[in-house]
mmCIF entry with sequence, helices, sheets and N, C-alpha, C, O atoms, coordinates in Angstrom:
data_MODEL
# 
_entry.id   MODEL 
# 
_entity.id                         1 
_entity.type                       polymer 
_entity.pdbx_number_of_molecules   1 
# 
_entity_poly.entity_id                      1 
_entity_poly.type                           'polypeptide(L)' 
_entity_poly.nstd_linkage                   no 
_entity_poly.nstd_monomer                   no 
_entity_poly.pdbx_seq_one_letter_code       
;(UNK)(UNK)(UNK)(UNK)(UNK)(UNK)(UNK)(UNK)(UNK)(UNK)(UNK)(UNK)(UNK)(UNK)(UNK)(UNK)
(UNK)(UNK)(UNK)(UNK)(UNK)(UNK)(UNK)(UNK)(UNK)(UNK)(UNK)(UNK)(UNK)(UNK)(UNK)(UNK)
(UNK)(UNK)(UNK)(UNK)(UNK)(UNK)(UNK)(UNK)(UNK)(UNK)(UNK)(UNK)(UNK)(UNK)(UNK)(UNK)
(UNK)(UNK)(UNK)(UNK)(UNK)(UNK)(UNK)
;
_entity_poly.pdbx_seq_one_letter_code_can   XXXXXXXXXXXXXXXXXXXXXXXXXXXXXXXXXXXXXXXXXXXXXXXXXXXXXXX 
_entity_poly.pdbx_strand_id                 A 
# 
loop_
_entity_poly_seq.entity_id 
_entity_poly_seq.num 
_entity_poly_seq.mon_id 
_entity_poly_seq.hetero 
1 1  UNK n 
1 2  UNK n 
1 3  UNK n 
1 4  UNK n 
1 5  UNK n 
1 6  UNK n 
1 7  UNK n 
1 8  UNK n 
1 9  UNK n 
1 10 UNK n 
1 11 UNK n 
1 12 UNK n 
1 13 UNK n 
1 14 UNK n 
1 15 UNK n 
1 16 UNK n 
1 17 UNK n 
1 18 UNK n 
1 19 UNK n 
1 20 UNK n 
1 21 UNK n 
1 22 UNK n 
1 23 UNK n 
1 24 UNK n 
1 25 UNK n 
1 26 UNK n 
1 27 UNK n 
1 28 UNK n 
1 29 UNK n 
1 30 UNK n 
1 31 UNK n 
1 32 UNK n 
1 33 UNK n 
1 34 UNK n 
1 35 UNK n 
1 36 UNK n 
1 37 UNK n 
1 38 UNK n 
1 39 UNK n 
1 40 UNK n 
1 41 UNK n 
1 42 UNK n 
1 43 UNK n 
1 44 UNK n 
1 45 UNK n 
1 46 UNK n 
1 47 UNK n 
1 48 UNK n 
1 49 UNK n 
1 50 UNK n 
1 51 UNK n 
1 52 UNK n 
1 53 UNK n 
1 54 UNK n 
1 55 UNK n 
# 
_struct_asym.id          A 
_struct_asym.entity_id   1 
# 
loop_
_struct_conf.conf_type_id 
_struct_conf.id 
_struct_conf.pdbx_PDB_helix_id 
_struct_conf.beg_label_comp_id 
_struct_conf.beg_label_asym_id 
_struct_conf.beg_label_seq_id 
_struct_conf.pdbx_beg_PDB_ins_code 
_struct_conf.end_label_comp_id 
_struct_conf.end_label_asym_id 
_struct_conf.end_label_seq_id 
_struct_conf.pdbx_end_PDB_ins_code 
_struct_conf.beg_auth_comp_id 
_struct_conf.beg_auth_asym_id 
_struct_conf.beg_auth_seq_id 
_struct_conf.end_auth_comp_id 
_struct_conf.end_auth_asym_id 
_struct_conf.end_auth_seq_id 
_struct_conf.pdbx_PDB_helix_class 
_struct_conf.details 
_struct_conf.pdbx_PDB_helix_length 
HELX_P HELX_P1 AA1 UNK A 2  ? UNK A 24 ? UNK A 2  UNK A 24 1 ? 23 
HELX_P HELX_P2 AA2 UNK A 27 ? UNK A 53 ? UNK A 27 UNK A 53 1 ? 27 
# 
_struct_conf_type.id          HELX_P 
_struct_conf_type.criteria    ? 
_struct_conf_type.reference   ? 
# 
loop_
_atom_site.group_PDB 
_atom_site.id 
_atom_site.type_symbol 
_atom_site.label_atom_id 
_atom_site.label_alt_id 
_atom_site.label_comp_id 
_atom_site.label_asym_id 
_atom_site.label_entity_id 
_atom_site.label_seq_id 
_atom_site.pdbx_PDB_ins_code 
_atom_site.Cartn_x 
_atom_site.Cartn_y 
_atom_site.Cartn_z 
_atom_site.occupancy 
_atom_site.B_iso_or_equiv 
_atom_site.pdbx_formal_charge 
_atom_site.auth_seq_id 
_atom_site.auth_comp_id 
_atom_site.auth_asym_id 
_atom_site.auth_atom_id 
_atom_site.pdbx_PDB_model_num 
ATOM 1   N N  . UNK A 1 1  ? 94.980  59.409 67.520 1.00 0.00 ? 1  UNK A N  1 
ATOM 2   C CA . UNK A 1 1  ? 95.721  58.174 67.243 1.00 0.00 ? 1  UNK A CA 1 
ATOM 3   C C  . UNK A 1 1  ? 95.394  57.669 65.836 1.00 0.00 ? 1  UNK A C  1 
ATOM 4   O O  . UNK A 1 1  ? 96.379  57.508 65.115 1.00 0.00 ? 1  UNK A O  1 
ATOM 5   N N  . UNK A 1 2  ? 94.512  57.462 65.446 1.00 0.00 ? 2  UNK A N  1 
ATOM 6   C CA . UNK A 1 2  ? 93.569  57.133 64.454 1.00 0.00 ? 2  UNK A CA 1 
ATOM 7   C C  . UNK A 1 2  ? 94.339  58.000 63.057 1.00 0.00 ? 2  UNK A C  1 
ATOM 8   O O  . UNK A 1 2  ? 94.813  57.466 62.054 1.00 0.00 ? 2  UNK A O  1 
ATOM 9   N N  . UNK A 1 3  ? 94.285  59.269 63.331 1.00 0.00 ? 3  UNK A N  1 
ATOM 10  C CA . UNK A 1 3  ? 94.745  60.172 62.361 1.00 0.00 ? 3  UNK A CA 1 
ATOM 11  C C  . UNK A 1 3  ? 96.484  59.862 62.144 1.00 0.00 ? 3  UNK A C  1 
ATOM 12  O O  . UNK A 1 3  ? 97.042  60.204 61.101 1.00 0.00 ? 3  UNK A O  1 
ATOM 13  N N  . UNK A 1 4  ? 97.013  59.374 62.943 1.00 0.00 ? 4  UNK A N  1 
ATOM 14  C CA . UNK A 1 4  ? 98.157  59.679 62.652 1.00 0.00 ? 4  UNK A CA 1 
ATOM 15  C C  . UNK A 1 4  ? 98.642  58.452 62.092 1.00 0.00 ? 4  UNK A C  1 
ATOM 16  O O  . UNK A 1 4  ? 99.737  58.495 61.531 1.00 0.00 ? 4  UNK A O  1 
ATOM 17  N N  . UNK A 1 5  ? 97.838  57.052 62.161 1.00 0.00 ? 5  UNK A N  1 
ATOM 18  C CA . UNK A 1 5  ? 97.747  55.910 61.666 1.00 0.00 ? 5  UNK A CA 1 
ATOM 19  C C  . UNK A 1 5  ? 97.543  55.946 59.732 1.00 0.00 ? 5  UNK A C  1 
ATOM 20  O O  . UNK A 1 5  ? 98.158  55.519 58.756 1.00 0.00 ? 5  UNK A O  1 
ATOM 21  N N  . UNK A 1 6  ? 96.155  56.820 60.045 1.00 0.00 ? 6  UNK A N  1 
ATOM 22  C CA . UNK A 1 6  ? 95.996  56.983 58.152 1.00 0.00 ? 6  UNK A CA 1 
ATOM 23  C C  . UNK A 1 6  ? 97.135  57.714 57.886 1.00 0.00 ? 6  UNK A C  1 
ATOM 24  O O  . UNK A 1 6  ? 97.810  57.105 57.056 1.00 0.00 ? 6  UNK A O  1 
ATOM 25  N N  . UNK A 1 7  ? 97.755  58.969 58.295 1.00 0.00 ? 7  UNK A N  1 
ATOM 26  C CA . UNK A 1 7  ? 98.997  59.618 57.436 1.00 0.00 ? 7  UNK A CA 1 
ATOM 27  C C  . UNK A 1 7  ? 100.086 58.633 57.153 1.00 0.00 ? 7  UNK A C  1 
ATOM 28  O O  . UNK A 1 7  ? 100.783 58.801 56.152 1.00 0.00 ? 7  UNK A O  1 
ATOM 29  N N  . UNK A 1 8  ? 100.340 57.360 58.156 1.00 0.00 ? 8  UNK A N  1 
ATOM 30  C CA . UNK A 1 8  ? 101.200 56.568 58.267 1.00 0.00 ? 8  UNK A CA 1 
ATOM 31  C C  . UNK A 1 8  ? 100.937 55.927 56.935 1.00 0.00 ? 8  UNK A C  1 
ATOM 32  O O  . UNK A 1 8  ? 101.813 55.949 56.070 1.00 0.00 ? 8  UNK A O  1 
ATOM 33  N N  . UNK A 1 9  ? 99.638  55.288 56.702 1.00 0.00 ? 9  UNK A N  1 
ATOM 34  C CA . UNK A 1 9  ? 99.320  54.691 55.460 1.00 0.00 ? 9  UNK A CA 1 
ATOM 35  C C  . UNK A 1 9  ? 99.308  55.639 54.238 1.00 0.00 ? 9  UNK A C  1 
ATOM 36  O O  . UNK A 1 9  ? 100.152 55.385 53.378 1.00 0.00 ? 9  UNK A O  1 
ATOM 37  N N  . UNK A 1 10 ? 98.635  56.500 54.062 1.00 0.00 ? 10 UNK A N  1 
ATOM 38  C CA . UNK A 1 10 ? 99.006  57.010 53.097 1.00 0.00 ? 10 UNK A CA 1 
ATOM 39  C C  . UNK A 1 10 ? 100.731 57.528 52.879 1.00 0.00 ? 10 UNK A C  1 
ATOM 40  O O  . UNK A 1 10 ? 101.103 57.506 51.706 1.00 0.00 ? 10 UNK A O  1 
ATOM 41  N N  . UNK A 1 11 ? 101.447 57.839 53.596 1.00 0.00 ? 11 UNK A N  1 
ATOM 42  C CA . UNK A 1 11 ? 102.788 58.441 53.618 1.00 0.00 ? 11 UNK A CA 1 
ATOM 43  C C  . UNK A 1 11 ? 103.310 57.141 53.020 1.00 0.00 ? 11 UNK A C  1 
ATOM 44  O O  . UNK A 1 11 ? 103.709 57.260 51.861 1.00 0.00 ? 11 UNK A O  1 
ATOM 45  N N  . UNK A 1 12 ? 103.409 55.701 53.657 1.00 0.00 ? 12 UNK A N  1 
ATOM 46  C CA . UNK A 1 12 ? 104.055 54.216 53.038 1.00 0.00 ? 12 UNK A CA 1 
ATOM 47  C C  . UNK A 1 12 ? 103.454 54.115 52.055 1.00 0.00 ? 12 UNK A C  1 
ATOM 48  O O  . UNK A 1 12 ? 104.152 53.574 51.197 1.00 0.00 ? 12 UNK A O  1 
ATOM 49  N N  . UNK A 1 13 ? 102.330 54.401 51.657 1.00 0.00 ? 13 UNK A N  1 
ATOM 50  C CA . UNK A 1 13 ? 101.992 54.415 50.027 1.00 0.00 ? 13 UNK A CA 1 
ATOM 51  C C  . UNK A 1 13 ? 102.297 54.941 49.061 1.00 0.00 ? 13 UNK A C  1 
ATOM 52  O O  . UNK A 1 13 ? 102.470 54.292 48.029 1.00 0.00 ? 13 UNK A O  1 
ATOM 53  N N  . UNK A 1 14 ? 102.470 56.427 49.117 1.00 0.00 ? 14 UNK A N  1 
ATOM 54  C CA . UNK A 1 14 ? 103.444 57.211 48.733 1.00 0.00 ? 14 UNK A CA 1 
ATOM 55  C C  . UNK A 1 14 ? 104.961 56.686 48.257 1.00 0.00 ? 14 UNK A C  1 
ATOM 56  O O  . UNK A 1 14 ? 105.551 56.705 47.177 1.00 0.00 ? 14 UNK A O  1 
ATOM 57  N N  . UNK A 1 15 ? 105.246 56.281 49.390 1.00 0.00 ? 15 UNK A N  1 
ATOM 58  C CA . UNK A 1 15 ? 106.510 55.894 49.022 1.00 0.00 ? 15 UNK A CA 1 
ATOM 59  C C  . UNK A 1 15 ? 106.686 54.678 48.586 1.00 0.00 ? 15 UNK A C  1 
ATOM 60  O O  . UNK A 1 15 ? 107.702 54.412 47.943 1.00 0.00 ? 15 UNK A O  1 
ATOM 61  N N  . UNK A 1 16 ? 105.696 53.687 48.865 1.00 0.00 ? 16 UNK A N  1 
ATOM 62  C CA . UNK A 1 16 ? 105.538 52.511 47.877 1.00 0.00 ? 16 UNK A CA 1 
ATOM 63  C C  . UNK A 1 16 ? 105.907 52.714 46.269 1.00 0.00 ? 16 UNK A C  1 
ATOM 64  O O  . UNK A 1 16 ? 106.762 52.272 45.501 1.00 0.00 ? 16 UNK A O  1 
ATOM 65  N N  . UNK A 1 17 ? 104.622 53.764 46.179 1.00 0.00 ? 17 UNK A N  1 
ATOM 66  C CA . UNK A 1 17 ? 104.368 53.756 44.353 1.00 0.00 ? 17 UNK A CA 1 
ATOM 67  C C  . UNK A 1 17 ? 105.725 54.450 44.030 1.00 0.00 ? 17 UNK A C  1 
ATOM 68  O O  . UNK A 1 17 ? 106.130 54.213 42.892 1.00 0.00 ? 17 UNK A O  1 
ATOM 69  N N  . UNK A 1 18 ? 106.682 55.431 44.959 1.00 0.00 ? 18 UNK A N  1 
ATOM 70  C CA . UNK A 1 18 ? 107.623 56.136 44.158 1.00 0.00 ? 18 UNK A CA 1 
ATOM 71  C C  . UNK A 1 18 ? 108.710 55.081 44.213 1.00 0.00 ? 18 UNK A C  1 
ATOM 72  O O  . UNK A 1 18 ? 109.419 55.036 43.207 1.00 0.00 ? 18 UNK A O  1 
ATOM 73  N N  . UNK A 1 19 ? 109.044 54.038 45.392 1.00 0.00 ? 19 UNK A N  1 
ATOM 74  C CA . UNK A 1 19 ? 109.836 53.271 45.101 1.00 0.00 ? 19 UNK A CA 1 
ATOM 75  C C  . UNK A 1 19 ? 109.831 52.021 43.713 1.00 0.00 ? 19 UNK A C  1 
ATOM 76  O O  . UNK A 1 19 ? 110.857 51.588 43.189 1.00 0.00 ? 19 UNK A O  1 
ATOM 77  N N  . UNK A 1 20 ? 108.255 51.581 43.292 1.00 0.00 ? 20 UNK A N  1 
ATOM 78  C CA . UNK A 1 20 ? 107.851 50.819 42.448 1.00 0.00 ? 20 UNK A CA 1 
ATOM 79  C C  . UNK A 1 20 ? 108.172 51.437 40.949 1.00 0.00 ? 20 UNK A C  1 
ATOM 80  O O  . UNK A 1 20 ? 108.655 50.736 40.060 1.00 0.00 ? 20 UNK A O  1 
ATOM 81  N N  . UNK A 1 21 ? 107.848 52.826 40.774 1.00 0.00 ? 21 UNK A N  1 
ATOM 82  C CA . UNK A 1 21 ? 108.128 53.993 40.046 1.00 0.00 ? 21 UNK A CA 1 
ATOM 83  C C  . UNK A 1 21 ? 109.873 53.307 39.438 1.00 0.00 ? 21 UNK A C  1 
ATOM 84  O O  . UNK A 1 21 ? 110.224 52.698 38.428 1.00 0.00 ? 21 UNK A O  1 
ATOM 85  N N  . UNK A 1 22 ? 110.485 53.736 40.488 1.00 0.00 ? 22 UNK A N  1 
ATOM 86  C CA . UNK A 1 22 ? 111.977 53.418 40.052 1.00 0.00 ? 22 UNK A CA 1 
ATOM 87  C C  . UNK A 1 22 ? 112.526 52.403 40.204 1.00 0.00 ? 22 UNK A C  1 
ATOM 88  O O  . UNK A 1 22 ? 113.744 52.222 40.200 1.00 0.00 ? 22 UNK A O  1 
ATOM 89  N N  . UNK A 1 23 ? 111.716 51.654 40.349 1.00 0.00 ? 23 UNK A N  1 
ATOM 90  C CA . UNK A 1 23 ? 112.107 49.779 40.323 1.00 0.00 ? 23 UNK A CA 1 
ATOM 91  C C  . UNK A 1 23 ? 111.712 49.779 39.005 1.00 0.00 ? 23 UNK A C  1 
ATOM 92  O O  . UNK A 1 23 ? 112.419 48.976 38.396 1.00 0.00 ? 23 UNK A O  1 
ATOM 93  N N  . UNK A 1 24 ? 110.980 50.262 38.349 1.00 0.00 ? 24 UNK A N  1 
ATOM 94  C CA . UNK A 1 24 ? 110.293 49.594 37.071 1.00 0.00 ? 24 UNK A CA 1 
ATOM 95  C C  . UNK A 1 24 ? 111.373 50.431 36.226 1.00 0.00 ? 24 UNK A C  1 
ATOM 96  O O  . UNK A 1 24 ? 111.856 49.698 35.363 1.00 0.00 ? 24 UNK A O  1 
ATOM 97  N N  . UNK A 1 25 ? 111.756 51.359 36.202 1.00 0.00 ? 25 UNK A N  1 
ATOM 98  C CA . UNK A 1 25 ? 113.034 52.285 35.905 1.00 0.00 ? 25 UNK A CA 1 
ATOM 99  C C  . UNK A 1 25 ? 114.274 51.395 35.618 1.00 0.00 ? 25 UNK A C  1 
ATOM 100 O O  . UNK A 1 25 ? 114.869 51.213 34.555 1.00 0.00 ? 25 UNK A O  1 
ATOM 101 N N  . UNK A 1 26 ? 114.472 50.952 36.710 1.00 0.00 ? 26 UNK A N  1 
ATOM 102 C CA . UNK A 1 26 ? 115.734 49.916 36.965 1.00 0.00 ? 26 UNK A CA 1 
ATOM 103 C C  . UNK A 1 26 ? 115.953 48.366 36.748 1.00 0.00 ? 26 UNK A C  1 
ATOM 104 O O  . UNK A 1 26 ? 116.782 47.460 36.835 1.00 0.00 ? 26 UNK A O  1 
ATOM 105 N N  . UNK A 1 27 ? 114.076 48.808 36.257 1.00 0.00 ? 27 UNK A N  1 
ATOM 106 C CA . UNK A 1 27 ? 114.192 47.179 35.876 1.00 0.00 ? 27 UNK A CA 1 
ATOM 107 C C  . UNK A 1 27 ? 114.953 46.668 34.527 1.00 0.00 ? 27 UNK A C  1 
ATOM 108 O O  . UNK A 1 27 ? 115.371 45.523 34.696 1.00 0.00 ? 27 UNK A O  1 
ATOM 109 N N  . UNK A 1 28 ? 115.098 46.926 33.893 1.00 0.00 ? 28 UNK A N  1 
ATOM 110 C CA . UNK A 1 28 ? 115.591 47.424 32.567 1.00 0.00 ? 28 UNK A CA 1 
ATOM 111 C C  . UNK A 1 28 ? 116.984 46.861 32.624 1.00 0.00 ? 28 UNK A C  1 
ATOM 112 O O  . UNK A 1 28 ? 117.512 46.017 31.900 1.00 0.00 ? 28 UNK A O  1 
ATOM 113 N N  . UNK A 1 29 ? 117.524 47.623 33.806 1.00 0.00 ? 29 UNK A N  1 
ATOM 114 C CA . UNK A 1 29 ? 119.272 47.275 33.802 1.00 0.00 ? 29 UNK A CA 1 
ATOM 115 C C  . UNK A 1 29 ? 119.708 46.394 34.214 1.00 0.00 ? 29 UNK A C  1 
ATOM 116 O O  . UNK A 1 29 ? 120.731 45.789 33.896 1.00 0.00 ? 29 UNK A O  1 
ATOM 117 N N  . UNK A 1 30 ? 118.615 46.126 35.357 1.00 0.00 ? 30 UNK A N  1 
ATOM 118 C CA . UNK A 1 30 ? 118.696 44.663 36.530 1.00 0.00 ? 30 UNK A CA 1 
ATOM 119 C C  . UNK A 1 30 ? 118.412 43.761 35.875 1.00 0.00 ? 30 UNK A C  1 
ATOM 120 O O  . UNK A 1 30 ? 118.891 42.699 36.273 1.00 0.00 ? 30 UNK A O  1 
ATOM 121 N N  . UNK A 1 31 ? 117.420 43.679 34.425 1.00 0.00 ? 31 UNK A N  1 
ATOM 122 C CA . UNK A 1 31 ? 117.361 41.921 34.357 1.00 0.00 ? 31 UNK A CA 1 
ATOM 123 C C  . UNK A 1 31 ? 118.550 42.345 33.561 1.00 0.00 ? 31 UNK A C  1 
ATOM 124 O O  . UNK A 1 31 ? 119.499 41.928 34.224 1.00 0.00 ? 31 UNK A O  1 
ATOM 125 N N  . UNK A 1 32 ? 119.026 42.956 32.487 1.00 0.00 ? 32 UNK A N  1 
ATOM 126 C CA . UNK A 1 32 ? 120.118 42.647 31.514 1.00 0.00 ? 32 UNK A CA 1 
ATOM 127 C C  . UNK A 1 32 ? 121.343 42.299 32.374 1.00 0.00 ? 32 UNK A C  1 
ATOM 128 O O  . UNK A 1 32 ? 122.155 41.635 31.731 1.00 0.00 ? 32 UNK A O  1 
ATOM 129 N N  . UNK A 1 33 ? 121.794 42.609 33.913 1.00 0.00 ? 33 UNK A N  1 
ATOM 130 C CA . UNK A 1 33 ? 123.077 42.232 34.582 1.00 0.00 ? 33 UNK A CA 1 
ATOM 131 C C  . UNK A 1 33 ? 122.398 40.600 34.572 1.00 0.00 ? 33 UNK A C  1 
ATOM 132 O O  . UNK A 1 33 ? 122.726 39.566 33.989 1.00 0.00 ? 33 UNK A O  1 
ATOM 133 N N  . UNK A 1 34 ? 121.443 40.907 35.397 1.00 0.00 ? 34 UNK A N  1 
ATOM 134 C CA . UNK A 1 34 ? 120.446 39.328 35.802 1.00 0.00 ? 34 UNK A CA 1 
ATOM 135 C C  . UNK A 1 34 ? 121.237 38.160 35.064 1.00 0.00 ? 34 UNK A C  1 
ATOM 136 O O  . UNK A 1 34 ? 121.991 37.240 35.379 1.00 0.00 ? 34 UNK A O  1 
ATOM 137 N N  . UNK A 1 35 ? 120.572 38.773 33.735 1.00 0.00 ? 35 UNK A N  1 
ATOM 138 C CA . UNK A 1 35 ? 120.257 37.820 32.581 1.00 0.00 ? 35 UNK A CA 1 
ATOM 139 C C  . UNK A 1 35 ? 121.744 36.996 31.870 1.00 0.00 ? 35 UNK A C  1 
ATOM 140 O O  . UNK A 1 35 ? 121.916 35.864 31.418 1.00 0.00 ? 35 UNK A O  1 
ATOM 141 N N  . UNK A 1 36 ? 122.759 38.337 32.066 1.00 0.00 ? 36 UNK A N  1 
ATOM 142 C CA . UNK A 1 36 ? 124.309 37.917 32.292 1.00 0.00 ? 36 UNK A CA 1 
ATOM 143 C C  . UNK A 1 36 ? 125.060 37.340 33.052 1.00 0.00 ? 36 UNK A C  1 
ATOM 144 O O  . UNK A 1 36 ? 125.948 36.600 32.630 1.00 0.00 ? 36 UNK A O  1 
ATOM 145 N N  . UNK A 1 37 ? 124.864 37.550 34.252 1.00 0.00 ? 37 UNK A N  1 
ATOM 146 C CA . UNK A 1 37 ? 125.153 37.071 35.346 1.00 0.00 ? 37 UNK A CA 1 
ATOM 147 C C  . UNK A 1 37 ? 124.470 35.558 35.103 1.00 0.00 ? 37 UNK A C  1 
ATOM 148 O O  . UNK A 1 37 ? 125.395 34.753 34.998 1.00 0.00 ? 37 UNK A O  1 
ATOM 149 N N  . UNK A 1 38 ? 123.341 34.983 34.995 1.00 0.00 ? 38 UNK A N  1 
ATOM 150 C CA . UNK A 1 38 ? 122.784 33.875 35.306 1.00 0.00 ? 38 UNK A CA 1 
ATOM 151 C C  . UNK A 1 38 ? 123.751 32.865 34.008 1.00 0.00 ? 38 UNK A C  1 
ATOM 152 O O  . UNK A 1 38 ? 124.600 32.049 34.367 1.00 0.00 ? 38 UNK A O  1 
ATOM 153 N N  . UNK A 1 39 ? 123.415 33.124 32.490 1.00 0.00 ? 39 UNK A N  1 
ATOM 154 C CA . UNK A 1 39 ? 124.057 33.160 31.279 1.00 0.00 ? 39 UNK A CA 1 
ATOM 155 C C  . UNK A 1 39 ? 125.480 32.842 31.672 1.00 0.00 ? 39 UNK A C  1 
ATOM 156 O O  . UNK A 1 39 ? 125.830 31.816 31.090 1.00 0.00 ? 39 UNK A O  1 
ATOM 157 N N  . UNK A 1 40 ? 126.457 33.349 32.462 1.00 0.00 ? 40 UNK A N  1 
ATOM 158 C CA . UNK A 1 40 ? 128.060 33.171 33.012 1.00 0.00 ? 40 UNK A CA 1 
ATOM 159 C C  . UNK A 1 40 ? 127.852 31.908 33.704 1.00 0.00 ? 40 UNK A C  1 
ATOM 160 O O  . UNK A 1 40 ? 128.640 30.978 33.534 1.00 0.00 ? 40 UNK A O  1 
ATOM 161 N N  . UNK A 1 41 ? 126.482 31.777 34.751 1.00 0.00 ? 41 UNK A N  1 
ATOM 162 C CA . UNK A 1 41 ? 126.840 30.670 35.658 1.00 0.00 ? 41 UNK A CA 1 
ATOM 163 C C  . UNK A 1 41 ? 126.500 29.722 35.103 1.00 0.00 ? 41 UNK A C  1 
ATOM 164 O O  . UNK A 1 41 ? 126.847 28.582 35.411 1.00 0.00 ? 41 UNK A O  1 
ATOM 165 N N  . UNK A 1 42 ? 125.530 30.115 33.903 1.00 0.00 ? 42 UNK A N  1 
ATOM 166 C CA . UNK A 1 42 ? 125.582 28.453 33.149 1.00 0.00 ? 42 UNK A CA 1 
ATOM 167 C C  . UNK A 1 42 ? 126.619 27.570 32.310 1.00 0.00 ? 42 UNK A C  1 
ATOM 168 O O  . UNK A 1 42 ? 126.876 26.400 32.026 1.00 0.00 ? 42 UNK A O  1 
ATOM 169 N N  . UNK A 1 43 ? 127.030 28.825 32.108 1.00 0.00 ? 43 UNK A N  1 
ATOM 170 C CA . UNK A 1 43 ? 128.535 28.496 31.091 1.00 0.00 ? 43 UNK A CA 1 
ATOM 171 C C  . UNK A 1 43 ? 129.788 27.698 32.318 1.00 0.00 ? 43 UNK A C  1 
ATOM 172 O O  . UNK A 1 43 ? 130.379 26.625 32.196 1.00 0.00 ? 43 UNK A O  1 
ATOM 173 N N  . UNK A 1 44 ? 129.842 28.534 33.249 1.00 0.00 ? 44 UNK A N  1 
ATOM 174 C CA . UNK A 1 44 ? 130.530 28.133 34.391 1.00 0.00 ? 44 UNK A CA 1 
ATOM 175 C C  . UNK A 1 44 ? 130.393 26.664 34.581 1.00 0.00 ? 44 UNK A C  1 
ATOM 176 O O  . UNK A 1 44 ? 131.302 25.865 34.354 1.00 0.00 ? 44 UNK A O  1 
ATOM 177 N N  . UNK A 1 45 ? 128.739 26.229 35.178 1.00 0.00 ? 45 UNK A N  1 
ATOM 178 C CA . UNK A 1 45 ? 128.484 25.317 35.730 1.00 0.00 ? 45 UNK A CA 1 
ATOM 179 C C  . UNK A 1 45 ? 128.517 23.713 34.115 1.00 0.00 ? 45 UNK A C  1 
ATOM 180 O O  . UNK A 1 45 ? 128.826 22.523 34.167 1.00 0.00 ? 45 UNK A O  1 
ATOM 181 N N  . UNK A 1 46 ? 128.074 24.530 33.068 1.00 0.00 ? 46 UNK A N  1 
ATOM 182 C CA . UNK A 1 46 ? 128.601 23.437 31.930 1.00 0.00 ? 46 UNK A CA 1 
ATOM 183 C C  . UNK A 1 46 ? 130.061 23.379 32.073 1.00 0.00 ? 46 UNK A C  1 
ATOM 184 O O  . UNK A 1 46 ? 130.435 22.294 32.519 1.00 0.00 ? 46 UNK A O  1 
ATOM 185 N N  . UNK A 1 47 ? 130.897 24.129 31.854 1.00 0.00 ? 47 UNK A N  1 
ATOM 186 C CA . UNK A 1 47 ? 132.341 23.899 32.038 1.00 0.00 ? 47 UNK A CA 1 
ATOM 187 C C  . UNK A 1 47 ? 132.327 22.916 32.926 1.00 0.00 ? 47 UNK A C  1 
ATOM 188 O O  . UNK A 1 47 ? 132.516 21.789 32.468 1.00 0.00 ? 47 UNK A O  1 
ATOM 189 N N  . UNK A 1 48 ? 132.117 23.047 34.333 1.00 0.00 ? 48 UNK A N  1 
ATOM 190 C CA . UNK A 1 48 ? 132.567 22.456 35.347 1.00 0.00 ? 48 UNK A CA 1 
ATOM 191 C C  . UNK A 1 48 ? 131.911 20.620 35.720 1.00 0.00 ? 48 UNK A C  1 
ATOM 192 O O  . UNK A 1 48 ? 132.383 19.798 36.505 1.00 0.00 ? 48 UNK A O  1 
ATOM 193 N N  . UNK A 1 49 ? 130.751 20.503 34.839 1.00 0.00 ? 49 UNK A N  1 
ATOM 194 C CA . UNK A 1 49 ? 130.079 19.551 34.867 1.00 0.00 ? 49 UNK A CA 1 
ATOM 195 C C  . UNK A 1 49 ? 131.067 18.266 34.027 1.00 0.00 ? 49 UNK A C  1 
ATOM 196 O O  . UNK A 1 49 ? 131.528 17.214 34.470 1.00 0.00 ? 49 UNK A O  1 
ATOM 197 N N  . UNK A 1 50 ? 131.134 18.856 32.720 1.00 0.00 ? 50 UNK A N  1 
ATOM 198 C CA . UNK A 1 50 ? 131.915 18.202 31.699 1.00 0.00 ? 50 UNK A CA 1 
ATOM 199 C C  . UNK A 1 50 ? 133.175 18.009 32.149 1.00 0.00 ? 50 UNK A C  1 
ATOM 200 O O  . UNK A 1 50 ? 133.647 16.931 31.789 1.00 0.00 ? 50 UNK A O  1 
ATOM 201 N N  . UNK A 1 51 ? 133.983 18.782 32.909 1.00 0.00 ? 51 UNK A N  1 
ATOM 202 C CA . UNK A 1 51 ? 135.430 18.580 33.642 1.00 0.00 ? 51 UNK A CA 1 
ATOM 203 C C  . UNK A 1 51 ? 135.140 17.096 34.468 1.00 0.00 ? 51 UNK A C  1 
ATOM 204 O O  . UNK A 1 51 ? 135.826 16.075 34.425 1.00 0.00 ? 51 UNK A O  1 
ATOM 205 N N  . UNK A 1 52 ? 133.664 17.396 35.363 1.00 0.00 ? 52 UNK A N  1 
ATOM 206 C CA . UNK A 1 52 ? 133.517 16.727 36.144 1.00 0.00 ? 52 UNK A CA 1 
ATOM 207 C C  . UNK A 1 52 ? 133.808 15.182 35.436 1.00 0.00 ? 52 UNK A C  1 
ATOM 208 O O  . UNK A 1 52 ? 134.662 14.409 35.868 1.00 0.00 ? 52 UNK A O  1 
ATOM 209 N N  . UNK A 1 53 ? 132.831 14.872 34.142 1.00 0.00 ? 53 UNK A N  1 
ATOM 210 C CA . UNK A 1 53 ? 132.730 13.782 33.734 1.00 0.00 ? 53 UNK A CA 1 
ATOM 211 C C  . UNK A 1 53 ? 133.738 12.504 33.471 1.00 0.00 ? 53 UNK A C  1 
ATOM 212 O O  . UNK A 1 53 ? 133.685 11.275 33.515 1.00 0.00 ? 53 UNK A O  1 
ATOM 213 N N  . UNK A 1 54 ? 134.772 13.634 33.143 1.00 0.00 ? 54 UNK A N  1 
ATOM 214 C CA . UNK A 1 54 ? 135.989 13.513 32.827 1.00 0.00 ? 54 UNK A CA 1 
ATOM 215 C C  . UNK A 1 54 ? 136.461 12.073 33.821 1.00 0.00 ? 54 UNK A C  1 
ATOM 216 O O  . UNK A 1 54 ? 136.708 12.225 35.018 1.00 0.00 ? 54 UNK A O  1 
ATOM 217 N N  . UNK A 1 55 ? 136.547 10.646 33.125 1.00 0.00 ? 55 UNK A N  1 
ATOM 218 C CA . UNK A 1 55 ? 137.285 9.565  33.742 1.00 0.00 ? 55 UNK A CA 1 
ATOM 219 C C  . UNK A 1 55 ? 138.584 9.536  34.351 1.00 0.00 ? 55 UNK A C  1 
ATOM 220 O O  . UNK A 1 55 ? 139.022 8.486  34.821 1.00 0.00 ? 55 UNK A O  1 
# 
């Protein structure tokens, strides 16, 4: 039982570091959408604020 517990841990570790591996890979692309995406909703949400003000 014992044994098949550590392969469990080491095997999710494994695949930890290879998933972290290509997160850090992808990190790259993900903040630049991020960083656009967030950048649009501010523009959005100024647009829509200033409409708001509007008497």
């Amino acid at each position: 039982m014992r044994f098949w517990f550590v392969l469990l841990a080491l095997l999710g570790k494994e695949t930890y570091a290879y998933y972290y591996e290509r997160n850090a890979l992808n990190a790259t692309a993900a903040n630049k959408v991020c960083a656009l995406s967030t950048y649009l909703k501010g523009i959005a949400h100024r647009v829509n604020s200033e409409s708001a003000v509007v008497p």
